[in-house]
C-alpha positions as CSV (number, residue, x, y, z in Angstrom):
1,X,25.3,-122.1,-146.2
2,X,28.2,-120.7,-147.7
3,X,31.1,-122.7,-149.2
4,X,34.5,-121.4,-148.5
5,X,37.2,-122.8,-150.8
6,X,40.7,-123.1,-148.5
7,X,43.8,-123.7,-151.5
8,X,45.7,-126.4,-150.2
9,X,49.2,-125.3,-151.7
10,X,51.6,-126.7,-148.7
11,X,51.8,-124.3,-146.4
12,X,49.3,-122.7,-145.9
13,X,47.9,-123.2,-141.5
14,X,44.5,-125.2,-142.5
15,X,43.4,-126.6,-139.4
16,X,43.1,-123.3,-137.5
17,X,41.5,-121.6,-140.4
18,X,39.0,-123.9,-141.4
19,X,38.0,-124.4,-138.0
20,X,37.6,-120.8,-137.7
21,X,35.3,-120.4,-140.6
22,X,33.5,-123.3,-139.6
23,X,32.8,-121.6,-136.5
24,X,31.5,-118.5,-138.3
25,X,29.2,-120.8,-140.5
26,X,30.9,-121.7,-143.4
27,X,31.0,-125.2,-144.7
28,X,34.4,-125.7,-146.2
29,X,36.3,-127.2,-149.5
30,X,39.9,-127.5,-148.7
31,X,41.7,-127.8,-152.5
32,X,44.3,-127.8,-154.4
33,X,42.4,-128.3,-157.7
34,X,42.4,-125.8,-160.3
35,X,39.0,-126.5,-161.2
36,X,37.5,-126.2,-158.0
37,X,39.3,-122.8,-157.8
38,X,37.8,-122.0,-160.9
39,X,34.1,-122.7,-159.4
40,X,34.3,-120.8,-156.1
41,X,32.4,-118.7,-155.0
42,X,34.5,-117.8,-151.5
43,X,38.3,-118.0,-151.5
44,X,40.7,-117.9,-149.0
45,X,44.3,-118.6,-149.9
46,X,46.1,-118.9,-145.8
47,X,49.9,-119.8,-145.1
48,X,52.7,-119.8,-143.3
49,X,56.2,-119.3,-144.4
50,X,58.6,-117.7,-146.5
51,X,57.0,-116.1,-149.7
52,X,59.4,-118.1,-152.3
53,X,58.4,-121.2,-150.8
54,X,54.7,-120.0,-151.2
55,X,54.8,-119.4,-154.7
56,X,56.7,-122.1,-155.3
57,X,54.1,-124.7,-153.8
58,X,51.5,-122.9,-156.3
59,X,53.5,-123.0,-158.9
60,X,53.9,-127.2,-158.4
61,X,50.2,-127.7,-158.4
62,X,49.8,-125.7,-161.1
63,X,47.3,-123.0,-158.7
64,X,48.9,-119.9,-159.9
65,X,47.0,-118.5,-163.2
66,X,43.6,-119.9,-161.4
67,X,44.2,-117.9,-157.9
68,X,45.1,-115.2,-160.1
69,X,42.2,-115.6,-162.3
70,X,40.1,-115.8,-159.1
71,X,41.2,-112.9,-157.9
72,X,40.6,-110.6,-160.9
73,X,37.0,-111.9,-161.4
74,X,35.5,-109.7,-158.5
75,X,34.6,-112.9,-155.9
76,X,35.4,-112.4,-152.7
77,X,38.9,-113.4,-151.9
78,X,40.8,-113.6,-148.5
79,X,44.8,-113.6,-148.3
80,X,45.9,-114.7,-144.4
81,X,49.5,-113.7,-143.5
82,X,51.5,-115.2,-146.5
83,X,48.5,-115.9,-148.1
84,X,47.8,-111.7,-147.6
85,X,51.8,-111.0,-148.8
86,X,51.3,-113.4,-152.0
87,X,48.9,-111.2,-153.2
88,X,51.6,-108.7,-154.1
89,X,53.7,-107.9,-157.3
90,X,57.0,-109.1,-155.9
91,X,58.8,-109.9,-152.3
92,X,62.2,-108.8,-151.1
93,X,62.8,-112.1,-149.4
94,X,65.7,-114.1,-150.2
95,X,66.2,-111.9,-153.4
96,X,63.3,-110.2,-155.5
97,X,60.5,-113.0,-156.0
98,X,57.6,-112.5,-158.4
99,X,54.1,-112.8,-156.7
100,X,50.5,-112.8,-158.2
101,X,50.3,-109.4,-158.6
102,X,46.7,-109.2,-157.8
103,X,47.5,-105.5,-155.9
104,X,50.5,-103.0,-156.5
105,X,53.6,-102.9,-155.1
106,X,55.7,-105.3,-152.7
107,X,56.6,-107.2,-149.5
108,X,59.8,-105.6,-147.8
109,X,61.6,-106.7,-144.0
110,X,60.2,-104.9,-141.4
111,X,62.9,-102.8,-140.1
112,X,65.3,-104.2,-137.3
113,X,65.2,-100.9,-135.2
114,X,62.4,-98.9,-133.9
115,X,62.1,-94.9,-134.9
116,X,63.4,-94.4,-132.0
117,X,66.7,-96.6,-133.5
118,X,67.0,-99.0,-130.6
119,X,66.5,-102.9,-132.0
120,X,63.3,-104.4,-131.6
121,X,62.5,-108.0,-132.0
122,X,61.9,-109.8,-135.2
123,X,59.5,-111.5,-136.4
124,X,57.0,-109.0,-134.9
125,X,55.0,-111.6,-132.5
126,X,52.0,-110.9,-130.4
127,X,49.2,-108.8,-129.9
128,X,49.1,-105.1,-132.1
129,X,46.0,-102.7,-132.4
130,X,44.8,-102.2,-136.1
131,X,44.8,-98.3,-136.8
132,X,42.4,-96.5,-140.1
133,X,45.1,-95.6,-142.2
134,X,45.9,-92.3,-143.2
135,X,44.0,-92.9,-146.4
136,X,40.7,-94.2,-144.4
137,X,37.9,-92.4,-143.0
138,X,36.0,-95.0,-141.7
139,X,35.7,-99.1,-142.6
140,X,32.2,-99.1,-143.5
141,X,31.7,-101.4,-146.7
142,X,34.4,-103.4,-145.7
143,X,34.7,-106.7,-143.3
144,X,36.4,-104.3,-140.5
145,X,33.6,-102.4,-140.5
146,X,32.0,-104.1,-136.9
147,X,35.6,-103.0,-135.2
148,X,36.4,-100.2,-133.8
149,X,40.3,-98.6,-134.1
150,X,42.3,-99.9,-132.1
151,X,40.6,-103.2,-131.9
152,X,44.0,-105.7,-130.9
153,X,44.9,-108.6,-133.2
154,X,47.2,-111.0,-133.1
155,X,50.5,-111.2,-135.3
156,X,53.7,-113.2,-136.5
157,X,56.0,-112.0,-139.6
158,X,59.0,-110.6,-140.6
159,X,58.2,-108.8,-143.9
160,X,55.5,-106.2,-144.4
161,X,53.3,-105.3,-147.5
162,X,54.0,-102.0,-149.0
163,X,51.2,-101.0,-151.2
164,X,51.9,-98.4,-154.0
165,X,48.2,-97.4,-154.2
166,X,47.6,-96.0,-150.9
167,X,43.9,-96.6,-150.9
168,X,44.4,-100.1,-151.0
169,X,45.9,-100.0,-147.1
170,X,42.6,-101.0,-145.1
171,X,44.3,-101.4,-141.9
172,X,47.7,-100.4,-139.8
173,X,49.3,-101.0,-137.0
174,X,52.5,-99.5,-135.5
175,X,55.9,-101.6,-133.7
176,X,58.1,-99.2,-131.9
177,X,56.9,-96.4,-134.5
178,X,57.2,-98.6,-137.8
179,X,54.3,-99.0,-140.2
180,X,53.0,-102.7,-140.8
181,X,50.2,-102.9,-143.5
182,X,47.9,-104.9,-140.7
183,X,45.4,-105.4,-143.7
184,X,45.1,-104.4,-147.6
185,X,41.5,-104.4,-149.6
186,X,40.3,-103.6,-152.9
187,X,36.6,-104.6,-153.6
188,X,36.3,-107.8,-152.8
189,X,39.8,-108.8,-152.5
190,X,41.1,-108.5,-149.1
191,X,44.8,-109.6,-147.3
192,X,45.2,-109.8,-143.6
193,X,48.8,-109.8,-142.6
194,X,47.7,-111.0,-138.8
195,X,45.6,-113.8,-138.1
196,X,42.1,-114.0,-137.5
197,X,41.6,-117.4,-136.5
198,X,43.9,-116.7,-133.6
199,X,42.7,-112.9,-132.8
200,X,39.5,-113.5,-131.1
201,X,35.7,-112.0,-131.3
202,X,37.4,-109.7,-133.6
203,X,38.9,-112.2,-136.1
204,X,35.7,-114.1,-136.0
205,X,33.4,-111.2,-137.0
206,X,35.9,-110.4,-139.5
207,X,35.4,-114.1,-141.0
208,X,31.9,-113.9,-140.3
209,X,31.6,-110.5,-142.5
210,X,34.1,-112.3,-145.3
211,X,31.4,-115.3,-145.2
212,X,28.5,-113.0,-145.6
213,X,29.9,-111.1,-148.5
């Protein structure tokens, strides 16, 4: 059975995701501990929030050079939601923040109008279908690769990902004409802006793959 290491970092929605993997097969260390960190073999850094307070809660348990380390050394690594935006080089929220810089580029507002300029709600809540990218042919090799385009999965947040390497977009989705990085991937690291603990069959077989990497 494969251990899943959850960091603990105080925000981050554990219940839900642990119960998730659990379901998929994974047993599961929840931690805050930079040695355990250092001795994963599965990580999955989940959360809820705004991104200052996210690094901040890192930065207080002293998490931040280990998740970092972690996530250069070629394990398999899964960012959910703020967990996903952390992963970045800096966030536009409340001011320029830095993040762990584990992919290029940075976390930005989603826009308050549609293309079409009429106002659209935020924080973009619900149900959205995750699009292959213009830079994707296909998901094979990666933990999308059992869904199909347009596969719906469920969303909350204010502030996108904006990769500056396009390759690293592994999934889209569109509000009112607006591009939200739905899911980034490099190797084995991987960010999923939505949830999957709350999206279904779909999120499951995504943990599932993650699990079985």
């Amino acid at each position: 059975m494969t251990t899943v290491t959850v960091v603990d970092y105080g925000l981050g929605n554990l219940f839900s995701v642990s119960r998730a993997l659990e379901q998929v097969g994974a047993a599961i260390e929840l931690s805050d501990s930079a040695g355990v960190i250092d001795r994963a073999t599965h990580l999955v850094l989940p959360g809820v929030g705004a991104f200052r307070d996210g690094m901040a809660g890192l930065r207080e348990r002293g998490l931040v050079e280990p998740v970092r380390r972690y996530g250069e050394s070629g394990r398999p690594f899964l960012g959910i939601c703020l967990g996903m935006q952390l992963l970045f080089e800096w966030s536009a929220e409340f001011g320029r923040e830095e993040g762990l810089g584990l992919m290029k580029g940075g976390v930005e507002a989603i826009p308050a109008t549609g293309t079409d300029g009429r106002p659209h709600k935020i924080p973009h809540i619900g149900w959205n279908e995750l699009r292959l990218p213009p830079s994707r042919q296909a998901w094979t090799g990666t933990p999308f690769e059992e869904l199909k385009p347009g596969t719906p999965a469920y969303f909350v947040h204010s502030f996108t990902a904006v990769p500056a390497e396009p390759s690293d977009r592994l999934a889209d989705a569109y509000y009112d004409g607006c591009v939200i990085s739905a899911a980034v991937g490099r190797d084995a690291l991987i960010g999923c802006q939505f949830h999957p603990e709350k999206s279904g069959p779909a999120g499951l077989r995504i943990l599932e793959s993650f699990v079985r990497t």
